[in-house]
Each structure stands twice: as structure tokens, then as C-alpha cells.
C-alpha positions as CSV (number, residue, x, y, z in Angstrom):
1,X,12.6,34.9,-12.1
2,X,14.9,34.6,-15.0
3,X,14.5,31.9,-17.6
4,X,17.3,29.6,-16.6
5,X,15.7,29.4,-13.1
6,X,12.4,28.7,-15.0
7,X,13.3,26.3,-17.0
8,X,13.2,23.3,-14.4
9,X,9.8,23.7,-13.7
10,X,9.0,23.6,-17.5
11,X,8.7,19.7,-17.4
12,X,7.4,19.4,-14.2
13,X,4.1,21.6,-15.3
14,X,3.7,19.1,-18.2
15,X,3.6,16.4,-15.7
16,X,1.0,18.1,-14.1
17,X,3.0,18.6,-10.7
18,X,2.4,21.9,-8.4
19,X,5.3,24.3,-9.4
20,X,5.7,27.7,-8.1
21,X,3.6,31.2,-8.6
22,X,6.2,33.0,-9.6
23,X,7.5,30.1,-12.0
24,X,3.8,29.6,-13.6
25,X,3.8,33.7,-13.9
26,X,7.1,34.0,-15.4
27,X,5.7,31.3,-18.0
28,X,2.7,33.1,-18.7
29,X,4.1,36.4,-19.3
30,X,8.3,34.8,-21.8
31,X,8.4,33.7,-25.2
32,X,11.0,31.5,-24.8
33,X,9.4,29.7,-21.9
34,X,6.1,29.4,-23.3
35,X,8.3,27.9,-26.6
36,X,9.8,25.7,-24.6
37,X,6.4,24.6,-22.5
38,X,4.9,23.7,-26.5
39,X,8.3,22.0,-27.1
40,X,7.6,19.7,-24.3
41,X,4.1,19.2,-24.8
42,X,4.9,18.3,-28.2
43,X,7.3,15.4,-27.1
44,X,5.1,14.0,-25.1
45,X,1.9,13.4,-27.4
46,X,4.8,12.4,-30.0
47,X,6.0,9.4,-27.4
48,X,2.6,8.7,-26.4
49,X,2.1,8.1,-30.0
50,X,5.0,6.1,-30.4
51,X,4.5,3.9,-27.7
52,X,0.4,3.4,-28.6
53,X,2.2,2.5,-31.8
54,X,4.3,-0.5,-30.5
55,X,1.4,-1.7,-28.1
56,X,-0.6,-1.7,-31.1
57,X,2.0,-3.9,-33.2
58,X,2.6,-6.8,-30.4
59,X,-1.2,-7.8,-30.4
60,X,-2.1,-10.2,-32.5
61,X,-5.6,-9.7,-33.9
62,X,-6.3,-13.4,-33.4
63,X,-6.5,-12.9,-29.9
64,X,-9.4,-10.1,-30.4
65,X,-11.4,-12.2,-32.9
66,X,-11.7,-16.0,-32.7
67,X,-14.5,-17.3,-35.2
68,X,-16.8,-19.6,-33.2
69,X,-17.7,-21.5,-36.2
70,X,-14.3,-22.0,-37.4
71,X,-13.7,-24.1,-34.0
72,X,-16.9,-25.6,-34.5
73,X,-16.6,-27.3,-37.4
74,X,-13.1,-28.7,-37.1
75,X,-12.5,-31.6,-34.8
76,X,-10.5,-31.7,-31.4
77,X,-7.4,-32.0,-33.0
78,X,-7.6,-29.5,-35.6
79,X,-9.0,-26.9,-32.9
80,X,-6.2,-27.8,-30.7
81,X,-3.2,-27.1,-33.6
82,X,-4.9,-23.8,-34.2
83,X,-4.6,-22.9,-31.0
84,X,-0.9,-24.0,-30.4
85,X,-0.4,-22.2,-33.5
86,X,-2.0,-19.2,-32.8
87,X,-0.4,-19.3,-28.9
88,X,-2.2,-18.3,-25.6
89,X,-4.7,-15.5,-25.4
90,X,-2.5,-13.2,-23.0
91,X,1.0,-13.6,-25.1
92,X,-0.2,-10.1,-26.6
93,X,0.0,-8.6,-23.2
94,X,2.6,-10.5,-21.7
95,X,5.0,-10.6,-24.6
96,X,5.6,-14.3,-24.4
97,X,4.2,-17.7,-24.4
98,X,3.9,-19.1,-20.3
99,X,3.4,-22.7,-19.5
100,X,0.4,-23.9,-17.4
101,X,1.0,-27.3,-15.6
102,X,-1.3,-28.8,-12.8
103,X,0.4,-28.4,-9.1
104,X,1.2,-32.3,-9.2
105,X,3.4,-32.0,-12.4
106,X,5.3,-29.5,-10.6
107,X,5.4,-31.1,-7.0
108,X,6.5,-34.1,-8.8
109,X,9.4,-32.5,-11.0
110,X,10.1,-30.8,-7.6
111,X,10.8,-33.8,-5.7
112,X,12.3,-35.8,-8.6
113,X,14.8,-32.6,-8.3
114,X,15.3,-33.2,-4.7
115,X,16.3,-36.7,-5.1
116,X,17.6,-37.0,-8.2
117,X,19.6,-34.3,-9.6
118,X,20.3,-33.7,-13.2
119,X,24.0,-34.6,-13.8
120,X,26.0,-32.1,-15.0
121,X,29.6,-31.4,-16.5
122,X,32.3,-30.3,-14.0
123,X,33.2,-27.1,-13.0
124,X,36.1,-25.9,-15.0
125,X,37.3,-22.5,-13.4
126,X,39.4,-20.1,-15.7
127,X,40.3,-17.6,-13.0
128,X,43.1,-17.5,-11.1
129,X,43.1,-16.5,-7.2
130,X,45.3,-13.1,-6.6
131,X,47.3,-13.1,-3.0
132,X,45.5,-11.3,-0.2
133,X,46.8,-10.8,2.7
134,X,44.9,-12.2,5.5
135,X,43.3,-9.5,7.8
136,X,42.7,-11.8,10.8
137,X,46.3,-12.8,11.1
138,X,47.2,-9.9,13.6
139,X,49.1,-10.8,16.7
140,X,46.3,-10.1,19.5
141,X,47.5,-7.4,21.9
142,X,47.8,-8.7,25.4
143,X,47.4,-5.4,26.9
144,X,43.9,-4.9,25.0
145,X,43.1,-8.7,25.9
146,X,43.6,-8.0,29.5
147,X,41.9,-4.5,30.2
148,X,38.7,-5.5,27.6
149,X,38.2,-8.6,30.3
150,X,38.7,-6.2,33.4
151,X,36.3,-3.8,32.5
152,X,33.7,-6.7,31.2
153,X,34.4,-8.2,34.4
154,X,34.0,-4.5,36.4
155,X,30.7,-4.3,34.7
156,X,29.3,-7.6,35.8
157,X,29.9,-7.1,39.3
């Protein structure tokens, strides 16, 4: 195999997929295919590295360490601003804050919906229809009409 035909199955052997014998021989044997097997490898620990990076920037280390006695010596109140302060223990892994509400909050906002609607400001469109010409406005063939219901009718009996 020549190195062009190779070099397809370059990235698919750092994925860890099957490729073919003579591909993985050819590999073994040319520089510039094992140079470009490193070069991949090489880009792949460096995004791995860049992405454990990000992860590890987006947690918060309050949510790993909470101090119990902290909590416990403040009162209900305190503890409670600390915690809205500090946000929800999955935000790290979800990326934002999401609101828990009982079923009847939301099976009451849900019918409040139902009968009455939020009011909102009219419509104002800014685009202007183009003409179209209407593609059900043929004149039917009688000829078509006629021989469609004879063989319908040639069928049924």
C-alpha cells in the first residue's frame, strides 16, 4: 500500500478501530506513517488535556467541600443565603442553576395557563407575502375524470 492509501486508517488506529493487515503492516514498516500515527496520538492526549482542563474549571470547589460546622453554627437563615449563594450541588455538572417546584406548583401554573393566558402585545408582521401561483387552480380534465371512475367502477364489479 502506498502512503496516501494509508493515511485514512491513521486515525482510525488511534481510535482503536480494526483497520486492515496490510494498512497496520505498511504502518509498521514507513517513517512518514509512523510520524504521522505519533502526530495523532499527540493531538489526542493534548485535547484530552484541554478538555480535563475546562471540566476542572466549571466545578466549583464548594460543591466538593461543604464544612459541617460552618452550617451548624449559623442559623436557618444564614445557612439558607449560603446556599442560594453558593447555588445547587449539581450546577458544576449541569452548567446552570435548575429550579425544583412541587408537582402542585406546576399543575397549578399549568391550569392557571389554560384558563387564563398571559396577555400579550399584538402581532406586528414585517414581511410581505410574494405572489404564488396557485397549483390547485387547474381546470380538471373531463376525459381523466371519466375513465379514472370507469376503471374504479370496472374494479368494484
Amino acid at each position: 500500500m502506498r502512503c496516501d492509501e494509508v493515511a485514512e486508517f491513521v486515525s482510525a488506529r488511534c481510535d482503536g478501530e480494526m483497520i486492515p493487515q496490510t494498512a497496520a503492516e505498511h504502518m509498521g514498516t514507513c517513517a512518514h506513517c509512523q510520524a504521522l500515527l505519533v502526530e495523532y496520538i499527540e493531538m489526542g492526549s493534548e485535547l484530552r488535556r484541554t478538555a480535563s482542563l475546562e471540566i476542572e474549571e466549571s466545578v466549583s470547589p464548594l460543591i466538593w467541600s461543604k464544612p459541617q460546622s460552618t452550617f451548624s453554627m449559623m442559623s436557618s437563615t444564614e445557612s439558607r443565603a449560603v446556599e442560594l449563594k453558593s447555588g445547587h450541588e449539581f450546577d458544576g455538572f449541569l452548567g446552570k442553576a435548575f429550579e425544583e417546584k412541587p408537582i402542585w406548583t406546576g399543575l397549578y401554573e399549568s391550569i392557571r395557563d389554560v384558563f387564563f393566558p398571559v396577555k400579550l402585545p399584538p402581532l406586528e408582521l414585517t414581511s410581505k407575502p410574494i405572489p404564488v401561483p396557485d397549483r390547485m387552480a387547474v381546470k380538471p380534465n373531463p376525459w381523466a375524470i371519466g375513465s379514472a371512475g370507469a376503471v374504479n367502477i370496472a374494479i368494484l364489479l
